[in-house]
C-alpha distance (Angstrom), angle and dihedral (degrees) to the residues before:
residue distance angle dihedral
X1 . . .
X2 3.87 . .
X3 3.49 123.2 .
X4 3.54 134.8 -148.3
X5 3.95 140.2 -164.6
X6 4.41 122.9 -156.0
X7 3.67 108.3 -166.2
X8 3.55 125.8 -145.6
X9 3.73 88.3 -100.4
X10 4.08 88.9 54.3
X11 3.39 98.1 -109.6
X12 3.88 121.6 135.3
X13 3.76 127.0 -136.5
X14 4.49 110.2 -171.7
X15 4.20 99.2 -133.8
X16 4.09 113.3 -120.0
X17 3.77 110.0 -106.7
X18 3.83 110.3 -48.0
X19 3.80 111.3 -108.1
X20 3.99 88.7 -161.7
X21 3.76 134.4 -9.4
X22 3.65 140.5 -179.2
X23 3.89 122.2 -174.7
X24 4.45 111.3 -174.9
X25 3.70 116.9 -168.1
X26 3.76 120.4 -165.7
X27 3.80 139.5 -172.7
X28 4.08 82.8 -106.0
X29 3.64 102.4 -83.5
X30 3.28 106.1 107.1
X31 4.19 93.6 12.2
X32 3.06 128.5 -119.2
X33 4.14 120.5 -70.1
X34 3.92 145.5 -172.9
X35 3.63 139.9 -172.0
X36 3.91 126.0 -174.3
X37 3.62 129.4 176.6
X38 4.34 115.6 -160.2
X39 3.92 128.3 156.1
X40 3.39 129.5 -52.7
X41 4.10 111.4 -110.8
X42 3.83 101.5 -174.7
X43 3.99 91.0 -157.4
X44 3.54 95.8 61.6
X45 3.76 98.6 54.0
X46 3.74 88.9 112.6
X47 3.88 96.5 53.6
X48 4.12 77.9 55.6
X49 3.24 99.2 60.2
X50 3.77 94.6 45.4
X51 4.08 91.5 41.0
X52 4.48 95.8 107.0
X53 3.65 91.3 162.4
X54 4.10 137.1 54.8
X55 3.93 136.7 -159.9
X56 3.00 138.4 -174.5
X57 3.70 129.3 -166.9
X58 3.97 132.0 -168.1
X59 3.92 124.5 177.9
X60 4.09 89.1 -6.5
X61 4.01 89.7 -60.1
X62 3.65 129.9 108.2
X63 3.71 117.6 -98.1
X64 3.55 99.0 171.8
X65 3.87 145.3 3.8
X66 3.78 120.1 -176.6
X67 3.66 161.7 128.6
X68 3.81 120.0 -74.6
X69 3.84 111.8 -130.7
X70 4.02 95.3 174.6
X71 3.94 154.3 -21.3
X72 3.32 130.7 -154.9
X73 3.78 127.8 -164.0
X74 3.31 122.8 -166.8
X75 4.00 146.6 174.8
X76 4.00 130.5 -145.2
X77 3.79 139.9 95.9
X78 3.49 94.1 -35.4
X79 4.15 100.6 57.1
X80 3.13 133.4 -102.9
X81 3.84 107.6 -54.7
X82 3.74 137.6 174.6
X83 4.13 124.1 -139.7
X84 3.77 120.0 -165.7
X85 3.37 120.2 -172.6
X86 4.46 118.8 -167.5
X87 3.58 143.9 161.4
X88 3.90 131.4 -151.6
X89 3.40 122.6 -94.7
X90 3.57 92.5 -76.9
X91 3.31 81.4 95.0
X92 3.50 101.2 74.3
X93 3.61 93.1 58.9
X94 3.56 97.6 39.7
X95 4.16 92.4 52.0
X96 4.14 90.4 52.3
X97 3.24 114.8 80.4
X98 4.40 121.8 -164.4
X99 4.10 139.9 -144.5
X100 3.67 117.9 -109.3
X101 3.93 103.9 -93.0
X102 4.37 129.1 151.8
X103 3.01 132.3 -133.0
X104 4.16 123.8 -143.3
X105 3.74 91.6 -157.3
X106 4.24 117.6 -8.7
X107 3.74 115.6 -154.0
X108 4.40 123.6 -163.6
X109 3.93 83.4 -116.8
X110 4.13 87.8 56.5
X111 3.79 96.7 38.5
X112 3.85 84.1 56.8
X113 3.18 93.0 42.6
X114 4.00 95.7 57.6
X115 3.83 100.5 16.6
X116 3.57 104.6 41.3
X117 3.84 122.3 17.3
X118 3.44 101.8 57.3
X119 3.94 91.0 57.7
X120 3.60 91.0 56.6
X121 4.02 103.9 -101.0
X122 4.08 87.8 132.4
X123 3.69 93.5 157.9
X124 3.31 121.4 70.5
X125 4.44 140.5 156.1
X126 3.84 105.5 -156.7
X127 3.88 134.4 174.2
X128 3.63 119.6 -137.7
X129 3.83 103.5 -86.4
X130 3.91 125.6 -171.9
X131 3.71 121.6 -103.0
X132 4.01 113.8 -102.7
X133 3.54 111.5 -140.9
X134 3.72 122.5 -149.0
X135 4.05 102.0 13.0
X136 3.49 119.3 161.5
X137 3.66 130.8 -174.0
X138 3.79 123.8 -166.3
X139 4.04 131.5 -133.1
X140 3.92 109.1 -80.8
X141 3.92 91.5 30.9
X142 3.74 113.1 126.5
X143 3.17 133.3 -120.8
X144 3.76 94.0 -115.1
X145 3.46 101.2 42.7
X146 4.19 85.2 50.3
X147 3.69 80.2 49.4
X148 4.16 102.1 48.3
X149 3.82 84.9 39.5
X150 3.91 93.0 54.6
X151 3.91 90.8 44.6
X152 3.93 86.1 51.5
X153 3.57 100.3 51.5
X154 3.77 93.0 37.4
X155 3.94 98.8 45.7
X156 4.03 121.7 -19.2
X157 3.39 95.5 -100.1
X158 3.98 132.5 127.9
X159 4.13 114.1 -144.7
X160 3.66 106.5 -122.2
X161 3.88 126.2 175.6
X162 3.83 128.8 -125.2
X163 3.59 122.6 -129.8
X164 3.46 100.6 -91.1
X165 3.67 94.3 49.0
X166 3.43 101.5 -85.0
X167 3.80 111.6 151.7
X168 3.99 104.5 -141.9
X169 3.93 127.7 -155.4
X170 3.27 102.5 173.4
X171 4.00 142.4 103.8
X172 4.07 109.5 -85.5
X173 3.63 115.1 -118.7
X174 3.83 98.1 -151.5
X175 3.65 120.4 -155.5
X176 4.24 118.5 -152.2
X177 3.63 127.7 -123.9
X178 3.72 138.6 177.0
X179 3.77 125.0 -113.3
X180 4.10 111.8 -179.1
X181 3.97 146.1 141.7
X182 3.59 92.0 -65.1
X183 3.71 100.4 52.0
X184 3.34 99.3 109.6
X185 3.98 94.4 -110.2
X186 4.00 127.5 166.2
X187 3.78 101.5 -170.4
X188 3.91 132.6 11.0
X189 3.66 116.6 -178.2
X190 3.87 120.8 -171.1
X191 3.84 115.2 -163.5
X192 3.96 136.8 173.4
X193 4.02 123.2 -158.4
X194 3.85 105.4 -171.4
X195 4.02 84.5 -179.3
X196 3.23 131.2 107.5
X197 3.85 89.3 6.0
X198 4.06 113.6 125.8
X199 3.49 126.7 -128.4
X200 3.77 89.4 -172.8
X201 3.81 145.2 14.1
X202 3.70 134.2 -163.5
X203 3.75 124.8 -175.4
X204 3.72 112.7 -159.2
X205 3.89 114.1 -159.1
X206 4.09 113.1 -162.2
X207 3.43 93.4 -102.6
X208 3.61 93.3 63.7
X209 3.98 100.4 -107.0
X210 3.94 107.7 135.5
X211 4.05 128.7 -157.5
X212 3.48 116.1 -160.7
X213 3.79 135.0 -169.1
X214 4.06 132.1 -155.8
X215 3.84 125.2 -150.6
X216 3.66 96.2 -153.7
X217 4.00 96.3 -176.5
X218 4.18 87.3 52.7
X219 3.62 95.9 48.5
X220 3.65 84.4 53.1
X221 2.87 97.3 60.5
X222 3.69 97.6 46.5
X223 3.42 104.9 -95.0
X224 4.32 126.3 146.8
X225 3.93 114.3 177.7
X226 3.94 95.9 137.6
X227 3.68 110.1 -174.6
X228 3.97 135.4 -153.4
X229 3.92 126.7 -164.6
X230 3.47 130.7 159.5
X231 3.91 128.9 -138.3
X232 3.85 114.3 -160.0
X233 4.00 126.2 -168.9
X234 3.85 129.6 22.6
X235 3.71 93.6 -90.4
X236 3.83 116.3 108.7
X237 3.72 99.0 -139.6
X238 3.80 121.7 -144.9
X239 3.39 90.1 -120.8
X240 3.60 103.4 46.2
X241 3.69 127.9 105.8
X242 3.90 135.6 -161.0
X243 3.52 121.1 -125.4
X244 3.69 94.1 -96.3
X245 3.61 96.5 44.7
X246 4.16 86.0 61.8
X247 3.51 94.6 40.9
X248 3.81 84.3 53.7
X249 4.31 91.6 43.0
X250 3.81 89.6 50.0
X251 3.94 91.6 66.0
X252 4.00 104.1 52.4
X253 3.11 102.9 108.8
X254 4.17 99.9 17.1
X255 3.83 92.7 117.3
X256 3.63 118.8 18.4
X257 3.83 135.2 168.9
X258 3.96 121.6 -150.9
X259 3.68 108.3 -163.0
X260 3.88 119.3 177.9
X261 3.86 119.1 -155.0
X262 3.99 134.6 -159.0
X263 3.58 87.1 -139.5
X264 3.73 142.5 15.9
X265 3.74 132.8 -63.7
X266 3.84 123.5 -140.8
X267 3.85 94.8 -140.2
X268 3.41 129.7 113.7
X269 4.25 129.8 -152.0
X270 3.81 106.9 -78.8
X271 3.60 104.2 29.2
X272 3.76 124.5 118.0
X273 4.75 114.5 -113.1
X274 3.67 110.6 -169.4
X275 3.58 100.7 -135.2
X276 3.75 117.8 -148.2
X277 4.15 106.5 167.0
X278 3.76 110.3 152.1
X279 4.11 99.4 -177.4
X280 4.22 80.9 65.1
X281 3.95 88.2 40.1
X282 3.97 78.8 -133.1
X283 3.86 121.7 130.9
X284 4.21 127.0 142.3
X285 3.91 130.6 104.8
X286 3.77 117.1 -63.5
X287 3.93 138.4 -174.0
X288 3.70 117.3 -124.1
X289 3.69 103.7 -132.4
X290 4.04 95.6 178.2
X291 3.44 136.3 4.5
X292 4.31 121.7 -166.3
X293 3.73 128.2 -162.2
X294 3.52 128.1 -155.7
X295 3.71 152.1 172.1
X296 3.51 130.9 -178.2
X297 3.75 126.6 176.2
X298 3.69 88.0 -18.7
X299 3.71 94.2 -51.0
X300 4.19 114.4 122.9
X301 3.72 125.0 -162.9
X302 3.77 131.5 169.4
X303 3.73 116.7 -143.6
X304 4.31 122.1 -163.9
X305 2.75 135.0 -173.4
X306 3.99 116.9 -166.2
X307 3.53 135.9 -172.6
X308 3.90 127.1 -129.1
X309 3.93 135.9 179.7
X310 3.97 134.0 -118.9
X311 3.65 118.2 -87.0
């Protein structure tokens, strides 16, 4: 892995050989994040504190693009090293926050245009999504939550960015893998969280009419945690959620399997690994959710963390 800083002047400076690095891609929620650690060169302490964006390269491609949040240099038995810490460009959106304003009818071209472009997410690979009609945001709402809630409403989908830094809103195409006994894996953990998963949601407007939502698979299974919430005014708010939509919220993260590799893994955050793992007596299709790279002291493992269903 090579790393690279871009100073706030837009000049580049290639990192010395990376001590330690660790790249995690996710399926957008949380976004995407890397921390590398290299040594410390005591003249270049400026270009550090100008450095606002990271890269990092492997085999010529672009392994991530981001936002730095920190570095830290530091001196003691170990040397003189460097630790930066960044996240995509997720950040960008997620650090601005907006004024309450509606929207008669919001297209993807104006939700770009307010919620995106001025924060510096310039490149973008959309689908054509439906206009939302009515959408409101209110002051203190981010710009990406006014942008995941706008990509909701308009067409189930959660903005993501590639990469590079490309902010995508668009359908995934997953691709599907195989992940068995003789993977090569160090650790698999298997884990169930019945909490805060909802059996069944009821939206209240305030003229009394009610929508309600069923998790079939939970109830199965014996689960009750009916919900109640209320939605007031005509405005859909970017924040907002039908019953369905928090039905379907509740359950990320309701069955999850962390598998740690000796090596890498090809796939990427949304596509779909047939698990077969007969020491856990699990095996089904799962989502990967995240997936996180690292090295340390010439030492590579691949950590994912995959998403399964009830029953």
């Amino acid at each position: 892995m090579t790393g690279f800083l871009i100073t706030c002047g837009g000049e580049t400076w290639q990192l010395p050989p990376l001590l330690s690095w660790e790249v995690q891609r996710t399926d957008g929620d949380p976004c995407d994040s890397a921390v590398v650690t290299f040594l410390f060169e005591p003249a270049r302490l400026g270009e550090l504190k100008n450095a606002t964006r990271l890269r990092l390269a492997r085999d010529g491609e672009t392994a991530f693009f981001g936002v730095i949040d920190e570095f830290e240099a530091s001196v003691g038995d170990g040397g003189r090293r460097v630790t930066v810490s960044a996240r995509s460009l997720a950040a960008l959106l997620m650090d601005n926050e907006l004024r309450a304003a509606s929207y008669r009818v919001l297209t993807l071209a104006d939700a770009l245009a307010v919620f995106a472009l001025p924060c510096g997410a310039t490149k973008t690979e959309t689908d054509a999504l439906p206009a939302v009609r009515d959408f409101a945001v209110d002051t203190g709402t981010t710009c990406w939550q006014a942008l995941c809630g706008f990509c909701r409403h308009s067409a189930g989908l959660r903005p993501r960015f590639s990469a590079d830094g490309t902010l995508l809103i668009k359908k995934p195409s997953p691709r599907r893998w195989l992940l068995g006994d003789t993977c090569g894996f160090t650790s698999a953990t298997y884990r169930l969280c019945r909490s805060g998963v909802i059996s069944h949601q009821t939206v209240v407007t305030a003229r009394g009419a009610a929508e309600t939502a069923e998790n079939a698979p939970f109830i199965k299974l014996g689960g009750m945690a009916r919900k109640v919430s209320m939605r007031t005014g005509n405005l859909l708010n970017a924040q907002w959620r039908t019953a369905r939509q928090r039905v379907e919220d509740s359950m990320r993260g309701a069955v999850t399997l962390t598998v740690t590799l000796a090596s890498g893994f090809g796939a990427q955050p949304g596509d779909t690994v047939q698990v077969a793992l007969s020491q856990l007596g699990v095996s089904g299709d799962y989502t990967l959710r995240a997936v996180t790279d690292r090295c340390e002291r010439g030492v590579r493992e691949c950590e994912l963390e995959l998403e399964g269903t009830l029953g």
